[in-house]
TORPA-4810 file (N, C-alpha, C, O; in nm, 3 decimals):
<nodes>
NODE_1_-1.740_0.074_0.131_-1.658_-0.045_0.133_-1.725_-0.156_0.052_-1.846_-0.164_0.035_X
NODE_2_-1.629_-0.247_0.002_-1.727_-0.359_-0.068_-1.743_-0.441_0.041_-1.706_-0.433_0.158_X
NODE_3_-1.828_-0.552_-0.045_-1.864_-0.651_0.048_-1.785_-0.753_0.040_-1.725_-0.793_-0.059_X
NODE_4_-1.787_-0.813_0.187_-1.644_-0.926_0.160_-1.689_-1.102_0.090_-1.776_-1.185_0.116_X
NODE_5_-1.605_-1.097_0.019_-1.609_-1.189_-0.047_-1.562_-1.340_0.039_-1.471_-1.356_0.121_X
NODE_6_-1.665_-1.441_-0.016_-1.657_-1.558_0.036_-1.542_-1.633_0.028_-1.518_-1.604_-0.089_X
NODE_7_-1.448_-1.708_0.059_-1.341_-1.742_0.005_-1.320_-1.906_0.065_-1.276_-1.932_0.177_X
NODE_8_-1.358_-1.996_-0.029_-1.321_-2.150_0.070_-1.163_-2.165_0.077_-1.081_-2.080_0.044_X
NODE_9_-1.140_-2.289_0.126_-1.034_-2.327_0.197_-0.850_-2.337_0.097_-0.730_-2.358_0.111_X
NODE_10_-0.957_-2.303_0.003_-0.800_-2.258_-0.105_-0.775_-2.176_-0.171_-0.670_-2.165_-0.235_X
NODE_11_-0.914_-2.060_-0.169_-0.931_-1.933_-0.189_-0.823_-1.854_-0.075_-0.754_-1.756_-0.103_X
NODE_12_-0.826_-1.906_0.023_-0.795_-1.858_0.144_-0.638_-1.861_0.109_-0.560_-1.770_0.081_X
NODE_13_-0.615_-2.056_0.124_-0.459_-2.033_0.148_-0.369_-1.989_-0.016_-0.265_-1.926_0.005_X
NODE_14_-0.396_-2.012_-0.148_-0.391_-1.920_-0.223_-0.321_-1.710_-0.163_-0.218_-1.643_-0.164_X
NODE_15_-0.469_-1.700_-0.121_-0.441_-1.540_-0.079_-0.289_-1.595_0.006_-0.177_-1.595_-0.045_X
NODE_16_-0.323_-1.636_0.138_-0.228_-1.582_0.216_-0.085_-1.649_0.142_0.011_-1.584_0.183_X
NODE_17_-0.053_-1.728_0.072_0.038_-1.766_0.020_0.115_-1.678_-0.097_0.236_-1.681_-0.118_X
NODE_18_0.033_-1.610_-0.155_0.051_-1.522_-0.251_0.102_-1.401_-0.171_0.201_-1.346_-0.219_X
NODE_19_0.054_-1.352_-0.064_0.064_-1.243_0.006_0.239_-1.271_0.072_0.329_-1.187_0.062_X
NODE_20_0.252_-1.391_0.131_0.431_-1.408_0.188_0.477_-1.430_-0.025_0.591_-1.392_-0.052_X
NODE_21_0.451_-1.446_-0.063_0.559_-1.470_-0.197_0.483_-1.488_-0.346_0.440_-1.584_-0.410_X
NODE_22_0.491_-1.321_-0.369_0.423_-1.323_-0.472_0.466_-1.385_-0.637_0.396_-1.365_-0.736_X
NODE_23_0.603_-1.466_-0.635_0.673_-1.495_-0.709_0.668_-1.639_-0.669_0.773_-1.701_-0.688_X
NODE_24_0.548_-1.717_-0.609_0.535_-1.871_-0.637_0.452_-1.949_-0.743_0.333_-1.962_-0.773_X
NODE_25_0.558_-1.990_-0.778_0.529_-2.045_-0.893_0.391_-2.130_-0.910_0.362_-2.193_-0.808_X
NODE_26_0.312_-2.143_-1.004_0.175_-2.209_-1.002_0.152_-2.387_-0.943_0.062_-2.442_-0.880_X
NODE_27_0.282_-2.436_-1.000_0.337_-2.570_-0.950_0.388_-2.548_-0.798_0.360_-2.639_-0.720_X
NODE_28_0.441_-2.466_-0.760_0.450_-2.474_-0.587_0.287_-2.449_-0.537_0.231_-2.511_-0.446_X
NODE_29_0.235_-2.353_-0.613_0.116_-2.286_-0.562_0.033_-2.461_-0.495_-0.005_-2.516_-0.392_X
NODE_30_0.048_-2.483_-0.663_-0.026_-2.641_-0.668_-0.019_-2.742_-0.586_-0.106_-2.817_-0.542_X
NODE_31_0.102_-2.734_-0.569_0.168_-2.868_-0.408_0.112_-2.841_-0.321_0.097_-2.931_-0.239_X
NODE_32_0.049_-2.705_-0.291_0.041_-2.601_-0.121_-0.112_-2.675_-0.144_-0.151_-2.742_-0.049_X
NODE_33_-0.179_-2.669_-0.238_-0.360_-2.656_-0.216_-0.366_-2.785_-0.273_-0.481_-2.827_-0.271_X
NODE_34_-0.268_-2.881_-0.334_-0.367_-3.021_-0.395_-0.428_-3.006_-0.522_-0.524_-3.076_-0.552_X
NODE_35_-0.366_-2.892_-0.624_-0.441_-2.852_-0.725_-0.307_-2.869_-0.846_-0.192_-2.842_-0.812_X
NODE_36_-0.340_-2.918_-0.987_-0.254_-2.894_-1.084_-0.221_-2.740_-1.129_-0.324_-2.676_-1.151_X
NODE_37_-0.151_-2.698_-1.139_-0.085_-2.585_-1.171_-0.157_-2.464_-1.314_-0.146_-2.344_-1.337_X
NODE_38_-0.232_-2.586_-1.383_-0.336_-2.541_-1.464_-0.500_-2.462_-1.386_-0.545_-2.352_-1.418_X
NODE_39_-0.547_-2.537_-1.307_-0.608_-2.528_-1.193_-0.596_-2.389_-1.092_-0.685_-2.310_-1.059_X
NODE_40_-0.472_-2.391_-1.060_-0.388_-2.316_-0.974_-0.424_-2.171_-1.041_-0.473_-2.078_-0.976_X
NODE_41_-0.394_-2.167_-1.179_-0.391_-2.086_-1.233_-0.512_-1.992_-1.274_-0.534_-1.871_-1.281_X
NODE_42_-0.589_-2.136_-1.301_-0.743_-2.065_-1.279_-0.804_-2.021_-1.175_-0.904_-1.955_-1.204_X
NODE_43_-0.780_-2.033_-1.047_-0.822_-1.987_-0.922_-0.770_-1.842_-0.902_-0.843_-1.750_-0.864_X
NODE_44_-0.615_-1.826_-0.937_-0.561_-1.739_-0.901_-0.632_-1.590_-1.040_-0.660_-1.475_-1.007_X
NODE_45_-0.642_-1.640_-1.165_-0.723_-1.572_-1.235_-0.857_-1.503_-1.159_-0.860_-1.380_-1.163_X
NODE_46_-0.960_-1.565_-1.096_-1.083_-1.584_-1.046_-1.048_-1.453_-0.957_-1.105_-1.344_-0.960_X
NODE_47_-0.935_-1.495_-0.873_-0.946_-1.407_-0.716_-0.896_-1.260_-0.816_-0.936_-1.145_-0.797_X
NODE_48_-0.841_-1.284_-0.876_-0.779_-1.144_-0.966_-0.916_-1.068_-1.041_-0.944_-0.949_-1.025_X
NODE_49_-0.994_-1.163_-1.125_-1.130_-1.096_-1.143_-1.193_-1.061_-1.072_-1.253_-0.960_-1.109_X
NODE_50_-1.229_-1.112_-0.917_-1.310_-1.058_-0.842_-1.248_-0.956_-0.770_-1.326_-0.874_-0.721_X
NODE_51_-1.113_-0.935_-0.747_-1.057_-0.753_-0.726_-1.014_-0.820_-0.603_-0.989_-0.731_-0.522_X
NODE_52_-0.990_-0.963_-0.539_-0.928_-0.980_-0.394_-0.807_-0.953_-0.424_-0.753_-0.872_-0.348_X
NODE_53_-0.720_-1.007_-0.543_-0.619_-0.986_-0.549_-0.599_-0.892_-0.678_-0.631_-0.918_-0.794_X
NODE_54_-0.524_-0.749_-0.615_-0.503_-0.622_-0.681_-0.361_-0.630_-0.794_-0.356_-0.565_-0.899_X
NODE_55_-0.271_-0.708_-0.754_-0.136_-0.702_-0.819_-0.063_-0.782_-0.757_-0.088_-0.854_-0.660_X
NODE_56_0.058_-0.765_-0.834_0.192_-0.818_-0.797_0.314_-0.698_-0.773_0.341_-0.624_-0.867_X
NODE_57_0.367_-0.689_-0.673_0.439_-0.611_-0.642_0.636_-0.643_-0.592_0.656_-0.737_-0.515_X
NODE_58_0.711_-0.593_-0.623_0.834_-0.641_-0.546_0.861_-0.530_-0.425_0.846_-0.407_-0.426_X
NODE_59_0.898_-0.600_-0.345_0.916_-0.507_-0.207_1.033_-0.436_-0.241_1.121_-0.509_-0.287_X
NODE_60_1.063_-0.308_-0.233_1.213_-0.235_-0.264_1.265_-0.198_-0.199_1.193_-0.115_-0.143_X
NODE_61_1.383_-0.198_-0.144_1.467_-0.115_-0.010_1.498_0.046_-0.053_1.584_0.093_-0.129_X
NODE_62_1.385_0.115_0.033_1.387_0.255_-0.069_1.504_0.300_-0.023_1.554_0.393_-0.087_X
NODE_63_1.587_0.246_0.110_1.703_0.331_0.157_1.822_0.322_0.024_1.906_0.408_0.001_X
NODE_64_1.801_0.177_-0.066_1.935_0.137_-0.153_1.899_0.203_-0.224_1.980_0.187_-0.315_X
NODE_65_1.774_0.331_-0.280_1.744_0.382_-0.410_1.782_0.560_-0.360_1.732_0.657_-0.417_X
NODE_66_1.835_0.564_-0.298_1.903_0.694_-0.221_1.780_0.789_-0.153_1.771_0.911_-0.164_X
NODE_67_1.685_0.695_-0.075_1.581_0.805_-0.009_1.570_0.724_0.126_1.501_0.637_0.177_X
NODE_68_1.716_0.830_0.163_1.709_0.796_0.317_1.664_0.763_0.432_1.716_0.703_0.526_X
NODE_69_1.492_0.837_0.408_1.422_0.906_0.520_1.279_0.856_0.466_1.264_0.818_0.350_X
NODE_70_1.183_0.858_0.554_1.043_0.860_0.524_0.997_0.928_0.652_1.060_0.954_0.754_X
NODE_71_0.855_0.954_0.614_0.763_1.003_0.762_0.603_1.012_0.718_0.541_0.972_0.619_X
NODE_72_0.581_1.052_0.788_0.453_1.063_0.793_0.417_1.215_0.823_0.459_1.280_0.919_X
NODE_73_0.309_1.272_0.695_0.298_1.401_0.693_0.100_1.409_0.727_0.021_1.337_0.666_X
NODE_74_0.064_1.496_0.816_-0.100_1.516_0.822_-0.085_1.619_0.770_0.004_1.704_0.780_X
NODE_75_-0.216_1.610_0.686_-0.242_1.779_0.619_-0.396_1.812_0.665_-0.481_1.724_0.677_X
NODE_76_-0.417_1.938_0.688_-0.553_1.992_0.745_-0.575_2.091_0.655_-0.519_2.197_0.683_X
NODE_77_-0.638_2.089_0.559_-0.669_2.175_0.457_-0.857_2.170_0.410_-0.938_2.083_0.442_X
NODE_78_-0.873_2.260_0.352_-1.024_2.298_0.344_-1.062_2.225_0.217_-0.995_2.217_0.114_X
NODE_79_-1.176_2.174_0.243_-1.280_2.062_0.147_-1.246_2.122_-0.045_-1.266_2.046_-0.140_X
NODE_80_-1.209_2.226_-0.055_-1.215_2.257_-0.199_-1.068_2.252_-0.264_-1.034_2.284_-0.378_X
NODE_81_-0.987_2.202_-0.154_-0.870_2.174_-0.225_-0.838_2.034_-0.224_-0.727_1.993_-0.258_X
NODE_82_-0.940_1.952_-0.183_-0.925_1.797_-0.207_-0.876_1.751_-0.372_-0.786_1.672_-0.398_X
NODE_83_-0.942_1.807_-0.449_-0.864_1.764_-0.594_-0.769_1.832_-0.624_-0.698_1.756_-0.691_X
NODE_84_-0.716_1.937_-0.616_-0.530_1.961_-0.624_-0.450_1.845_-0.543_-0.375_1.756_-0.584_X
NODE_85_-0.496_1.881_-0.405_-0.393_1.773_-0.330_-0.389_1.635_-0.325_-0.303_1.566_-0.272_X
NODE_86_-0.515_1.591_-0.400_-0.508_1.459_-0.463_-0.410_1.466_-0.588_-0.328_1.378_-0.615_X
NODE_87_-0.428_1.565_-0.649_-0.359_1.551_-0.780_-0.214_1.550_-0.751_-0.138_1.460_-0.786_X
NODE_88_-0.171_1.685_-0.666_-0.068_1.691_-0.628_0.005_1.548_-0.571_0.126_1.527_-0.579_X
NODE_89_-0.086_1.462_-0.516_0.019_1.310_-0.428_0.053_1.257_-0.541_0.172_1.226_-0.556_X
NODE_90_-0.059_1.230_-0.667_-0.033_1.187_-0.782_0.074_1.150_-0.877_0.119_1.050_-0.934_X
NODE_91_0.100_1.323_-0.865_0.220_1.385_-0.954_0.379_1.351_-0.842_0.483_1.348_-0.906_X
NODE_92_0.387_1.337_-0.745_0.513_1.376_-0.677_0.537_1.186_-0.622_0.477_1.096_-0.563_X
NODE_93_0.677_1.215_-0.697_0.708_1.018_-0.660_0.737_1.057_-0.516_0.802_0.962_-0.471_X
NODE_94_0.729_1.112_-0.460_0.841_1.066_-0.343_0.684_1.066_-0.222_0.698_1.038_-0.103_X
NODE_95_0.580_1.092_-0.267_0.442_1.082_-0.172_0.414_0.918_-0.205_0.349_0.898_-0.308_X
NODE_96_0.455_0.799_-0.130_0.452_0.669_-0.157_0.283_0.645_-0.102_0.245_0.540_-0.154_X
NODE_97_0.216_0.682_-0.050_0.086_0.681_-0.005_0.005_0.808_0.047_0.057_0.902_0.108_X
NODE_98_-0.162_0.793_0.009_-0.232_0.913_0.070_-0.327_0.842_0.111_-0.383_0.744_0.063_X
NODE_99_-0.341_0.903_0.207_-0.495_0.852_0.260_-0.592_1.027_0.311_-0.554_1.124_0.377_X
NODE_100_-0.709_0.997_0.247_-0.834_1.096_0.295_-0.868_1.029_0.416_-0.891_0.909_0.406_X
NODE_101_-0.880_1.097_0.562_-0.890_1.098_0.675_-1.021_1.162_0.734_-1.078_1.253_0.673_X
NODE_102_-1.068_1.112_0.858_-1.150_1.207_0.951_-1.125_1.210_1.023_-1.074_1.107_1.066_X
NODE_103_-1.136_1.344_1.125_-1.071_1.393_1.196_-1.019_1.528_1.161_-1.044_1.578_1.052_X
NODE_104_-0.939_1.597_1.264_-0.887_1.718_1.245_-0.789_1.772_1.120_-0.763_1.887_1.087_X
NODE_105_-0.757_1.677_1.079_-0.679_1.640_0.925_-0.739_1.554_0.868_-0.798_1.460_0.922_X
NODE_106_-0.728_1.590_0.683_-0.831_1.572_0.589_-0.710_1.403_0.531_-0.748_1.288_0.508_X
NODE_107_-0.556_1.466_0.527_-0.479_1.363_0.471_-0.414_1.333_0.545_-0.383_1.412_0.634_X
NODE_108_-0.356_1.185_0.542_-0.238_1.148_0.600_-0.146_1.092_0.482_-0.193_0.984_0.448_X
NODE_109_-0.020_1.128_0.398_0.080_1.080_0.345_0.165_1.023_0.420_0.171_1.034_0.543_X
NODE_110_0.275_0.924_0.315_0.349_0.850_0.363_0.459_0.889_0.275_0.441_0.823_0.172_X
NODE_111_0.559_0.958_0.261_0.640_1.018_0.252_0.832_1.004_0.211_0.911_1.049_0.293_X
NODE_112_0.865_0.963_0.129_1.018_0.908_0.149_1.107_1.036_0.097_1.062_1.094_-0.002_X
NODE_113_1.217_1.078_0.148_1.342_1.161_0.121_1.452_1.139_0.102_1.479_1.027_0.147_X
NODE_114_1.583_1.216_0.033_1.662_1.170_-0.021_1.774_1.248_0.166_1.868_1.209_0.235_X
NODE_115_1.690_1.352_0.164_1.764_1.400_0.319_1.674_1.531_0.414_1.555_1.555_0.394_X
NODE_116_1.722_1.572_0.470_1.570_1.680_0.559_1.580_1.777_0.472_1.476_1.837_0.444_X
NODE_117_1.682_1.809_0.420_1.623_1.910_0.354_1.546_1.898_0.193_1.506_1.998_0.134_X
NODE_118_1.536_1.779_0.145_1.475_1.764_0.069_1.313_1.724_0.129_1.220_1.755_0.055_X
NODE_119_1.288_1.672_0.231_1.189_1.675_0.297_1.144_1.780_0.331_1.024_1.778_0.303_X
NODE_120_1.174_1.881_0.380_1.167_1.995_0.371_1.116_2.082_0.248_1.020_2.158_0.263_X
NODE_121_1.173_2.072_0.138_1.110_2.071_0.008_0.985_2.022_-0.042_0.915_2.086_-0.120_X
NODE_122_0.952_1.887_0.010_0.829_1.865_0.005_0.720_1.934_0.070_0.632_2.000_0.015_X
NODE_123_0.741_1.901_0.236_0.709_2.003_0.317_0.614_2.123_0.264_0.491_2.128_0.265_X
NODE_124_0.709_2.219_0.218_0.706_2.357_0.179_0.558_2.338_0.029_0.452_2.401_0.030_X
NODE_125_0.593_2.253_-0.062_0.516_2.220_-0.143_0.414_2.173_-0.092_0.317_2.211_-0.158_X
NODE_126_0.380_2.102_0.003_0.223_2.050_0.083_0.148_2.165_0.112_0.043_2.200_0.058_X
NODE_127_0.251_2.255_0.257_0.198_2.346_0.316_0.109_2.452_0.202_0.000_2.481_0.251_X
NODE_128_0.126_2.509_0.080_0.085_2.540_-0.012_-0.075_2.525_0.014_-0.147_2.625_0.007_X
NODE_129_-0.132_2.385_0.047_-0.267_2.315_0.035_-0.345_2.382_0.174_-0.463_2.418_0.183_X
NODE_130_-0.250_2.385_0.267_-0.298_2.375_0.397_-0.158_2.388_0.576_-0.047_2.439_0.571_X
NODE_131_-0.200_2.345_0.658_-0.159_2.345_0.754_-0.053_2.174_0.750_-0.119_2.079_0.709_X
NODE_132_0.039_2.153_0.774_0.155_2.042_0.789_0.239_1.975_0.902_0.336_2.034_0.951_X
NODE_133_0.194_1.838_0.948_0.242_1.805_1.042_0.352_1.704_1.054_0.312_1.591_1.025_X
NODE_134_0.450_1.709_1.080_0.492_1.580_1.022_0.527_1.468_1.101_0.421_1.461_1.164_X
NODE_135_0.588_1.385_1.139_0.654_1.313_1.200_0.743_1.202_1.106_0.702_1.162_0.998_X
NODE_136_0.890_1.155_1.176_1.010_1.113_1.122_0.933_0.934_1.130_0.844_0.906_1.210_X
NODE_137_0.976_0.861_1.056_0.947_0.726_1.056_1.089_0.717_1.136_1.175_0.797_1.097_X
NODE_138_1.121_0.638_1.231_1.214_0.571_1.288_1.273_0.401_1.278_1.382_0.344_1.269_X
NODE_139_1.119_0.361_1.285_1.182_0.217_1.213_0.982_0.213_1.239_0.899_0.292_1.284_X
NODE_140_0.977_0.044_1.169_0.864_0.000_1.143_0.845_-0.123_1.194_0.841_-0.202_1.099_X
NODE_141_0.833_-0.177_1.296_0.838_-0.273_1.386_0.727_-0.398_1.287_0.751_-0.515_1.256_X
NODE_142_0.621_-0.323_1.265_0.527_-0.401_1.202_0.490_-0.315_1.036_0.453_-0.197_1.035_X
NODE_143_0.506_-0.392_0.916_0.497_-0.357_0.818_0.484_-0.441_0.721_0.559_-0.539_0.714_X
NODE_144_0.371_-0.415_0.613_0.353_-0.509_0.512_0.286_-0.678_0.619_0.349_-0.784_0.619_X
NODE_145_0.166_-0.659_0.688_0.117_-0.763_0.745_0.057_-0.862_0.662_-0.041_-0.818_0.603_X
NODE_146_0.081_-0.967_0.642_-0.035_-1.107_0.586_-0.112_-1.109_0.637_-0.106_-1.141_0.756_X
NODE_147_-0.252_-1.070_0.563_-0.376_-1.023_0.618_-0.479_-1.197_0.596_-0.520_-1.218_0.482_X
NODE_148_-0.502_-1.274_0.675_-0.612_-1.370_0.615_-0.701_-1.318_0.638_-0.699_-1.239_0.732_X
NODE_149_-0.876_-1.346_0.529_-0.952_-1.307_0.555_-1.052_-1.238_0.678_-1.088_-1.310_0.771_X
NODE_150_-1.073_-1.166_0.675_-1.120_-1.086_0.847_-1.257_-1.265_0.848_-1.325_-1.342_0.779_X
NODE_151_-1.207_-1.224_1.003_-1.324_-1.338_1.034_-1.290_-1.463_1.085_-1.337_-1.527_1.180_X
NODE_152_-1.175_-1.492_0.984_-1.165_-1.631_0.937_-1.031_-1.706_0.995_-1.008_-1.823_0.965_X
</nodes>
């Protein structure tokens, strides 16, 4: 893990401001912290060089892009197929996240479908690696959290 970075009092609200609306403008940014928008800009540069802030992203309603379904898939597969099935999440749009795990399973994916049986399709393509568990996402009570600095 890296080490966490120091962040004063407009480093801070910057992040968490950026994090609810990544589409504010440098002049709103500016009103929020007391800073000219030139300023603004240079801070927000800074946190981007030092790797706090990774991107800009738009949130998408994957249900309006015709993938009905998501879940969550564990895979338990043996240490020498870690680079296929990395490669494999790589290659396949519809694996929206992987995570390498410990524990009795090596991965946990995050998964979206157009219907079960295209999930199913995936499925079938995982199992390939290893052993497959899945479970249905139902809804997401908590998702996409505004994280302020741990600690702080």
């Amino acid at each position: 893990m890296d080490a966490k970075l120091r962040l004063d009092a407009i480093g801070r609200t910057l992040v968490l401001a950026l994090q609810e609306n990544a589409r504010a403008s440098y002049a709103e940014l500016g009103r929020l912290v007391g800073l000219s928008p030139p300023a603004v800009a240079e801070r927000v540069k800074r946190l981007e060089d030092q790797g706090v802030i990774k991107g800009f992203r738009a949130e998408i309603d994957r249900g309006r892009l015709g993938y009905a379904m998501s879940a969550f898939v564990r895979l338990r597969c043996r240490a020498e197929t870690f680079p296929a099935v990395e490669a494999f999440a790589r290659t396949v749009t519809e694996v929206v996240e992987c995570h390498e795990v410990a524990g009795e399973d090596a991965y946990v994916f995050k998964v979206v479908a157009r219907s079960i049986q295209h999930l199913d399709e995936i499925l079938l393509r995982l199992a390939a690696f290893g052993a497959t568990t899945s479970s249905l996402i139902l809804s997401s009570p908590v998702a996409g959290r505004v994280l302020p600095p741990a600690g702080e």
